[in-house]
C-alpha positions as CSV (number, residue, x, y, z in Angstrom):
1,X,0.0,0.0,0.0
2,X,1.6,3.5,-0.6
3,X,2.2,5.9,1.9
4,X,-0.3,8.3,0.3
5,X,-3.5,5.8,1.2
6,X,-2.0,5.3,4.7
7,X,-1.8,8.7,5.4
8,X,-5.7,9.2,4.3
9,X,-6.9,6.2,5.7
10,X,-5.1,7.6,9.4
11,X,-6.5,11.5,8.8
12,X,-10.3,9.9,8.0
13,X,-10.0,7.9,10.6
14,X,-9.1,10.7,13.2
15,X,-11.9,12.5,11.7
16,X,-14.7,10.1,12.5
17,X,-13.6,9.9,15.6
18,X,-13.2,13.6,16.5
19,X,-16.8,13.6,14.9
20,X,-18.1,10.6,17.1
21,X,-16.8,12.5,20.4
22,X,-18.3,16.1,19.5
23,X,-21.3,14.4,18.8
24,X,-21.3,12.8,22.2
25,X,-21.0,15.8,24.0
26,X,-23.6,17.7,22.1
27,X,-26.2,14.9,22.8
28,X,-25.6,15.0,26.7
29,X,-26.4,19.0,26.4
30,X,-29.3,18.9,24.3
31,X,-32.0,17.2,26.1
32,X,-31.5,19.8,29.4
33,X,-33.0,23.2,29.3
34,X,-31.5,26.1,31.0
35,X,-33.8,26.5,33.4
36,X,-34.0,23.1,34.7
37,X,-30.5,23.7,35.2
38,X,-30.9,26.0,38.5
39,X,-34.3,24.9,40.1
40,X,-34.5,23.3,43.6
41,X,-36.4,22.5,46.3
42,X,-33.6,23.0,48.8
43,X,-30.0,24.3,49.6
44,X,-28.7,20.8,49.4
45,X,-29.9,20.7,46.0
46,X,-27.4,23.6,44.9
47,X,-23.5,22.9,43.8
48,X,-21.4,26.5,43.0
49,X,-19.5,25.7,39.5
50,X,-17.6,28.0,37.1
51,X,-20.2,30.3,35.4
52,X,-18.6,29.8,32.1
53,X,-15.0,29.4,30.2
54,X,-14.0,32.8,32.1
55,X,-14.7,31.6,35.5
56,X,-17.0,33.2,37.8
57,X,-19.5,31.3,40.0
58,X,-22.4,30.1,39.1
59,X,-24.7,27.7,41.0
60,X,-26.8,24.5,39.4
61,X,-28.7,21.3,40.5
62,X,-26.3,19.2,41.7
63,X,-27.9,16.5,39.3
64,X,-26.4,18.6,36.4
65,X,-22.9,19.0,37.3
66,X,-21.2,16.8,35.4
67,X,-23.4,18.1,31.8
68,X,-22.4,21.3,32.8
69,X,-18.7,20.2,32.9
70,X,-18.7,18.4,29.5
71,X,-20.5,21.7,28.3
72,X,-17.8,23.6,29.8
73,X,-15.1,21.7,27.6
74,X,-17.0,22.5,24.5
75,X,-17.2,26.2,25.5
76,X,-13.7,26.3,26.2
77,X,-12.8,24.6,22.9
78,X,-14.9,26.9,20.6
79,X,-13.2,30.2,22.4
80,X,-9.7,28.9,22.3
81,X,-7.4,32.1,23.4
82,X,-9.9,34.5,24.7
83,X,-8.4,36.8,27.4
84,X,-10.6,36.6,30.4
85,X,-10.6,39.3,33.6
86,X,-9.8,37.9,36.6
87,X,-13.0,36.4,38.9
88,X,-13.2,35.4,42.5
89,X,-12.6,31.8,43.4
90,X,-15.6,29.6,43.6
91,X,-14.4,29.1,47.4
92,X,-15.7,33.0,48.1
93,X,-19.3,31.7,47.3
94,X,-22.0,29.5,48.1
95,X,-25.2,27.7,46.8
96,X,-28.4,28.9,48.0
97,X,-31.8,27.7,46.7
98,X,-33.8,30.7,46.8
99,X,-37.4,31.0,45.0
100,X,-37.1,27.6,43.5
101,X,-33.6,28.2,41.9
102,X,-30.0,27.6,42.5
103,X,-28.2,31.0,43.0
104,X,-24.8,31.9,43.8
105,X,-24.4,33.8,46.9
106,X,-20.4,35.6,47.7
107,X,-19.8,34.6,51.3
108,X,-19.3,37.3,53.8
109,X,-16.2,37.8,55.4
């Protein structure tokens, strides 16, 4: 076989499976809304995570965290290189459930 066919044969193959594992990640995204994202019945329902690819808090149901995770990665691929002010840790917050929905509250010192 020449070396042409083994190089295109190893590139499409790489493709499909980039392709496979974006796929993935969209499909565990798409079936939750936004909002069902932050409700709650209590405070134990409530998890602070980064508000997006430039940090900041945030707080979600805890049954979410690890879609909101793989979203993250997508987020942070798509907006490779942005420049991003700084934010407070996520240690200088904390999840409250307030009116039905997760919210992130900054500690007091």
């Amino acid at each position: 076989m020449n070396s042409r066919k083994i190089v295109f044969i190893v590139i499409l193959a790489l493709v499909i499976i980039f392709a496979i594992y974006w796929f993935y990640l969209y499909t565990l995204l798409r079936d939750v809304k936004l909002e069902e994202l932050n409700n709650c019945e209590a405070n134990s329902d409530c998890v602070i995570v980064a508000a997006g690819i430039c940090g900041g808090a945030s707080a979600i149901n805890d049954n979410y965290v690890e879609k909101w995770q793989k979203h993250l990665v997508i987020e942070n691929k798509k907006h490779l290189g942005i420049a991003c002010k700084d934010t407070l840790p996520l240690s200088f917050f904390k999840a409250e459930c307030i009116d039905g929905k997760c919210k992130a509250v900054q500690i007091e010192s």
